[in-house]
N, C-alpha and C positions, 0 to 999 in steps of 0.2 A: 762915339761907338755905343751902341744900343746894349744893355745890359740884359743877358739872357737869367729869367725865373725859371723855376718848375713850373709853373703853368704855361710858357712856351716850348718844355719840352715835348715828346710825341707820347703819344697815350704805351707804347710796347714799356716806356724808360720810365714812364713815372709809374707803372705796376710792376716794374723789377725792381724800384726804389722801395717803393710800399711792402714788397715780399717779407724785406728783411723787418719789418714792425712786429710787434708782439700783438695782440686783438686789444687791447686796451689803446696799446698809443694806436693801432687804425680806428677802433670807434671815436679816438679824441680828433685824427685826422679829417675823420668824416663831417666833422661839425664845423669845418671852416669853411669851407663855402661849398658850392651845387658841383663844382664840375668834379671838386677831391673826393667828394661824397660817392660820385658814381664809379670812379677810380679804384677806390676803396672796398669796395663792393664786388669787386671781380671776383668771380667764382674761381678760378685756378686758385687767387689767392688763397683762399680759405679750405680748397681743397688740400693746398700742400699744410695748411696748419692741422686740421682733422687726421691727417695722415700722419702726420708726425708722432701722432698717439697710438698709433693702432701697429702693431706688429706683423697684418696682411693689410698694405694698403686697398683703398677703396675707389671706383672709379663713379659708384650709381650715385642720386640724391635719395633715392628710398621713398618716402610720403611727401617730406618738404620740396618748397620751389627752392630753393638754391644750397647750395653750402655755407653761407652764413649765416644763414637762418636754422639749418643742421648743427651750425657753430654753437649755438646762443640757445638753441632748446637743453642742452647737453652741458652748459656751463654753468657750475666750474666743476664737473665730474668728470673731465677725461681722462683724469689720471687713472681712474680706474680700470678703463682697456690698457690703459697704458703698461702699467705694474702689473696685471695678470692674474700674478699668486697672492692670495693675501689668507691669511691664517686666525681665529678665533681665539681669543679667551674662555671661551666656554666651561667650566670646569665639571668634570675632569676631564672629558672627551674632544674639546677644542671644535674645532672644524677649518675645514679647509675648502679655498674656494678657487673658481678660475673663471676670470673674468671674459667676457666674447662680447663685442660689438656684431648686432645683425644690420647686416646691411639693407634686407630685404622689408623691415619698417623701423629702420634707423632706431632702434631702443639699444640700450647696454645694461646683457644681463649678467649676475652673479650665482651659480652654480654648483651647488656641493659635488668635491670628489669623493668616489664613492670606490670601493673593492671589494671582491669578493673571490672567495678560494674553495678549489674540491679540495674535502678532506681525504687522502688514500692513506694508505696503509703506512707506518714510518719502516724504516729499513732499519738493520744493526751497522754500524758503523764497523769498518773493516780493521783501524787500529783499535779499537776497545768496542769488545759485542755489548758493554754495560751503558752505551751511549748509541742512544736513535739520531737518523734523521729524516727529519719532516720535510715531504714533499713539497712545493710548492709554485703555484702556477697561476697566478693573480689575474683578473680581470680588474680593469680601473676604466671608469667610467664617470660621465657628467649626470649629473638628477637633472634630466632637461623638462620634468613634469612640473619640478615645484623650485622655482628659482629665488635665491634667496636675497637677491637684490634685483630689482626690474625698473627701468628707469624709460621711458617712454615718453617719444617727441609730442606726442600730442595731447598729453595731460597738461591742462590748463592750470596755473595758480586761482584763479579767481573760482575754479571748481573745488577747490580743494580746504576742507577746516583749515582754520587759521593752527599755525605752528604744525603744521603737516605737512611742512616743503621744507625740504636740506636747509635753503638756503635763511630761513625762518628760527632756524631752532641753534642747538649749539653749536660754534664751529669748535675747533684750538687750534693756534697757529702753532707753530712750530716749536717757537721760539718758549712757549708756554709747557708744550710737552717737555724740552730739554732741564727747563731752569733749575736747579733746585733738586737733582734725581740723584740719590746716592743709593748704596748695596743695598739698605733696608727698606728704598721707598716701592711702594707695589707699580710698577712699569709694565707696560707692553709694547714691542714685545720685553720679554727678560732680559738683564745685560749680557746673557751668553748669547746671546743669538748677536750678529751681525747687523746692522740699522741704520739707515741713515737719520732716521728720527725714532723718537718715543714717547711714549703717553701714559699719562698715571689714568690705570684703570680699577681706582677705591677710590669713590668718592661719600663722605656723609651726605651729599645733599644731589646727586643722584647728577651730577656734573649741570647741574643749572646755577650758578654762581656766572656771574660777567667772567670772573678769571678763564673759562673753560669758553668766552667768546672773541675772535679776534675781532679788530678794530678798522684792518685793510685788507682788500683783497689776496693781498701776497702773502699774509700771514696763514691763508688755509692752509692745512696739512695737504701734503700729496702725498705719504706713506701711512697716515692711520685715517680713519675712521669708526664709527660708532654705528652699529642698530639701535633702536629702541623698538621693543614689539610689547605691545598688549593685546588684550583682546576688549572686544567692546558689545555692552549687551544693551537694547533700547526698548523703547515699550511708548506704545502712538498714542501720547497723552496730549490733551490741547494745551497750548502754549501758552503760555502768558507774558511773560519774561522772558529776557536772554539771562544766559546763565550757564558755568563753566560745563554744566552737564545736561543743557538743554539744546537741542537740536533746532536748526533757522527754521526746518518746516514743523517743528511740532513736535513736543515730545520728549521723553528722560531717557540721558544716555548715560550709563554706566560704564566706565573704564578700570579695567582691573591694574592691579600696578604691572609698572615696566617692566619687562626685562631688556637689559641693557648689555649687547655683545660689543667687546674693541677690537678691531680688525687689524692689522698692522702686515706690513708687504719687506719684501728681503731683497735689497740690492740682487742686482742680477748676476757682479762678478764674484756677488758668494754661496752662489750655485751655480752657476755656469762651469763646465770643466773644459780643462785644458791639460796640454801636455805635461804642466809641470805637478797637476791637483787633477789627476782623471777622475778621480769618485766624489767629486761634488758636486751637489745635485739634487733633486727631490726625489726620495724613496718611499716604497711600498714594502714594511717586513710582516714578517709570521709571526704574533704574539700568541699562538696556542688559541686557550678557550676566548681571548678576549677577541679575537679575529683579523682583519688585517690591520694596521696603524701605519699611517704617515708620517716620516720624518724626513729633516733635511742633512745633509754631509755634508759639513765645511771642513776647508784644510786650509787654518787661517798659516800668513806670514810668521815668520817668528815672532816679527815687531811685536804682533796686534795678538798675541798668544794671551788668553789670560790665565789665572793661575789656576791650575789644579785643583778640583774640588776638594774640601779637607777628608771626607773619605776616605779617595783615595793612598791616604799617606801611608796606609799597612803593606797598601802594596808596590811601594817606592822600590825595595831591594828588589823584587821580583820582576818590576818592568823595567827597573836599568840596572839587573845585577850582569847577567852573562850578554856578553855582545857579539854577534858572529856579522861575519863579512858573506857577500856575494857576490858570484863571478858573471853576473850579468852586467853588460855596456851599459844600461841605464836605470838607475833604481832610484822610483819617485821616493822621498821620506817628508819628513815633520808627519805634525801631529795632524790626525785624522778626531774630529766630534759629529756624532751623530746626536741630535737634539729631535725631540718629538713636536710635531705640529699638531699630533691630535693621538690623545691619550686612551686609558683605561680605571677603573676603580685605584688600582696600584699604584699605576705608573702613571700619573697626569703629562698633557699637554704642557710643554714649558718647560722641560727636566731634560736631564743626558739620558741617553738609553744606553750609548755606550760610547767610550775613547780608546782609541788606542794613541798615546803620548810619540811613539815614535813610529811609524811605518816603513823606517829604511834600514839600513842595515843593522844598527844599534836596534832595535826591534825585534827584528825575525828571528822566529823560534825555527824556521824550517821549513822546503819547500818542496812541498806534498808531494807524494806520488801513488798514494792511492787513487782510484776511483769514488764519487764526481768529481775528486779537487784535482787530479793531476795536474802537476807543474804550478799551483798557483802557490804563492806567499802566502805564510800562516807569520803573520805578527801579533806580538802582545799584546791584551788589551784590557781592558777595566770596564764588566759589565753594570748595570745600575738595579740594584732592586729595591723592596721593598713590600712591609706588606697593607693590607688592606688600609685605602685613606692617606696612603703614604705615609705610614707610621712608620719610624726607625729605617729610616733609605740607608742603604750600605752599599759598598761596594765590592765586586767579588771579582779572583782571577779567570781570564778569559781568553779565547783568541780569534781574532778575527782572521778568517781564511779571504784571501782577496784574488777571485775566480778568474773578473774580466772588470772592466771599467761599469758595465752595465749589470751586474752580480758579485754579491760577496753572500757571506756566512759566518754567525758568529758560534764560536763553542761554547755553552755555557756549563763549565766543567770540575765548580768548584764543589768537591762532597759533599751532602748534605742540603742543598740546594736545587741545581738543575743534573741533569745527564742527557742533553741534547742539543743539535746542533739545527739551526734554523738561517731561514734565508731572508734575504733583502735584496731587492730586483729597484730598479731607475725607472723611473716614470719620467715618458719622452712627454713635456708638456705643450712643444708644439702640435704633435701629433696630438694631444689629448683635444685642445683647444680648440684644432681644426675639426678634428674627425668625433669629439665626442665621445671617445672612446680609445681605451690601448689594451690588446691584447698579450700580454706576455706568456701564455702558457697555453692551453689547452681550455675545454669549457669549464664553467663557472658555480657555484652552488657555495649557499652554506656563508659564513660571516659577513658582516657589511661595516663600514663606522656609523657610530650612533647617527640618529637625526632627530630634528624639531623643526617646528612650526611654531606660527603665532598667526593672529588674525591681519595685523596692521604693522607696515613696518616702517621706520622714519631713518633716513641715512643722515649721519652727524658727523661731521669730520673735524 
């Protein structure tokens, strides 16, 4: 009896075989003989792997003849549609980005989110006229002028200065960001944030050391990466020599130093909301004069709770002295953190903005019944301040009003300090992502988050 191989089976069975390979064991497939090569090479194949990254699957090729060749212009960068959000070091302003594959000439760009609010008029607040609040009606939108990562099929390596492609310059595998990270060491993101990886972003020697290069392809990062932007000035002198500042066709090029941004992405189930954590998620609040700022809302497990900042400890009696019950069928609790993705002079990128420790019944102060809050939960909460440079951060008693899943408001209510109440609105990121744009209020004018440029910019992951 005749012993059946794979290359007696039918071409439908040996490309559902092939499906299930990752692109490494099919390009090693591909090099065994002519007929696996072509097998290999089936465009569905590589279309369901392309897709598997992108959050709105794809059906066109865009410029390229096929999708593995889509595949291979684009490698190993597709984590970057993949993950989406990814957040800045920047200091103090951060930035935040959101990543989109276009289909229409296959490039993946990177995008600052942007907001912007009218300022009207603040109102007296109806239990205490010695407390305002501020209107607030955000517009969030993408910078689709000046993209701040652009990645495109058709940029050849052989066109490009040497150490001027991703895949040229520093990687860090993963395994390099983790090793060795304790409370003191400077990471991004921060250990309060939620991560599947991390990356030390201080380095002396500007992260060009081997340590900061992996070794194998599976050691690149898929949650951090790096910029590097300079700016570069030249002057058409004849040639004589190569030389680190000398141009192939002729000439002195001058490079000013780097700046070097570390980008780092947040698990999706620690903002994604659900019935049991409805206010997790990425937000847009009202910081006053500094304008709008981005932050995200996690409601970690208790497991994965970490400890209270030591600030907070003044106000221990205050946020678990009196405890009241409520007659509602279902009342989400634990602890609610609001942490900043992109900051202010004050209040940096990377910090609490605010906590409240408990949101459930041990929590609540009481459930509003004035006008805008009616009916919603006011629980305790522990604002973050500080003053200029982040000098002497404190923390101070607050309460966070919790409106709807898609709004809250926090009181900033401690004497001496603030007398006002401000908002924080959700930013629908698929909607952002698609349409470019979210509307949450009315039209727009007036704050934005910081921005920057550079001439030249190199992705490092």
């Amino acid at each position: 009896m005749a012993i059946s191989t794979l290359m007696d089976l039918p071409s439908e069975l040996i490309q559902h075989i092939l499906a299930y390979l990752e692109p490494v064991d099919l390009a090693n497939v591909a090099q065994t003989c002519r007929h696996l090569q072509i097998e290999s090479y089936d465009n569905q194949i590589w279309l369901r792997l392309i897709n598997r990254y992108l959050p709105t699957p794809i059906s066109r090729l865009g410029p390229m003849k096929s999708f593995r060749e889509l595949y291979i212009a684009h490698h190993p960068h597709w984590f970057l549609p993949q993950n989406r959000i990814w957040f800045g070091d920047t200091e103090p302003s951060g930035k935040l980005l959101v990543t989109r594959y276009d289909e229409d000439n296959g490039s993946i760009n990177a995008y600052t989110v942007v907001a912007r609010t009218p300022r009207g008029l603040p109102t007296d607040w109806e239990l205490d006229p010695d407390v305002q609040i501020h209107t607030f009606n955000p517009k969030v939108w993408l910078d689709l002028n000046q993209p701040v990562v652009k990645l495109q099929v058709d940029s050849r390596r052989a066109e490009r200065p040497p150490n001027d492609y991703p895949s040229d310059r520093s990687y860090a595998s993963e395994s390099v960001y983790t090793t060795a990270i304790t409370e003191g060491t400077s990471v991004w993101p921060p250990l309060k944030y939620p991560a599947h990886g991390r990356t030390r972003n201080d380095s002396h020697n500007r992260f060009n050391s081997t340590g900061h290069k992996p070794t194998r392809h599976d050691e690149v990062s898929q949650t951090n990466f790096r910029l590097r932007k300079w700016s570069t000035f030249g002057a058409d002198l004849p040639f004589f020599a190569a030389g680190p500042n000398l141009h192939a066709g002729g000439g002195v090029r001058i490079r000013m130093p780097e700046d070097i941004t570390t980008y780092a992405t947040l698990p999706e189930g620690s903002f994604a909301p659900t019935t049991q954590k409805p206010w997790q998620g990425i937000w847009v609040g009202d910081y006053s004069a500094h304008g709008c700022e981005f932050l995200v809302i996690h409601q970690p497990d208790k497991q994965d709770e970490r400890p209270l900042p030591s600030g907070m400890d003044r106000l221990r009696h205050w946020l678990y002295g009196d405890r009241r019950g409520s007659d509602r069928h279902f009342t989400p609790s634990g602890r609610l953190e609001a942490m900043k993705l992109t900051g202010d002079p004050y209040m940096p990128r990377g910090e609490y903005t605010f906590i409240a420790p408990e949101i459930g019944d041990a929590g609540l102060v009481r459930i509003a019944e004035e006008e805008p809050f009616k009916g919603a939960r006011v629980v305790k909460s522990a604002g973050h301040i500080a003053n200029r440079g982040f000098r002497d951060d404190s923390y101070m008693a607050c309460q966070l009003i919790l409106i709807s899943p898609n709004r809250i408001a926090q009181l900033w209510q401690e004497i001496g300090h603030f007398g006002h109440i401000s908002f924080f609105h959700r930013v629908d990121i698929d909607t952002l992502a698609r349409d470019g744009m979210v509307q949450t209020g009315t039209a727009a004018s007036s704050a934005t988050v910081p921005e920057s440029s550079a001439a030249s910019i190199d992705v490092q992951l």
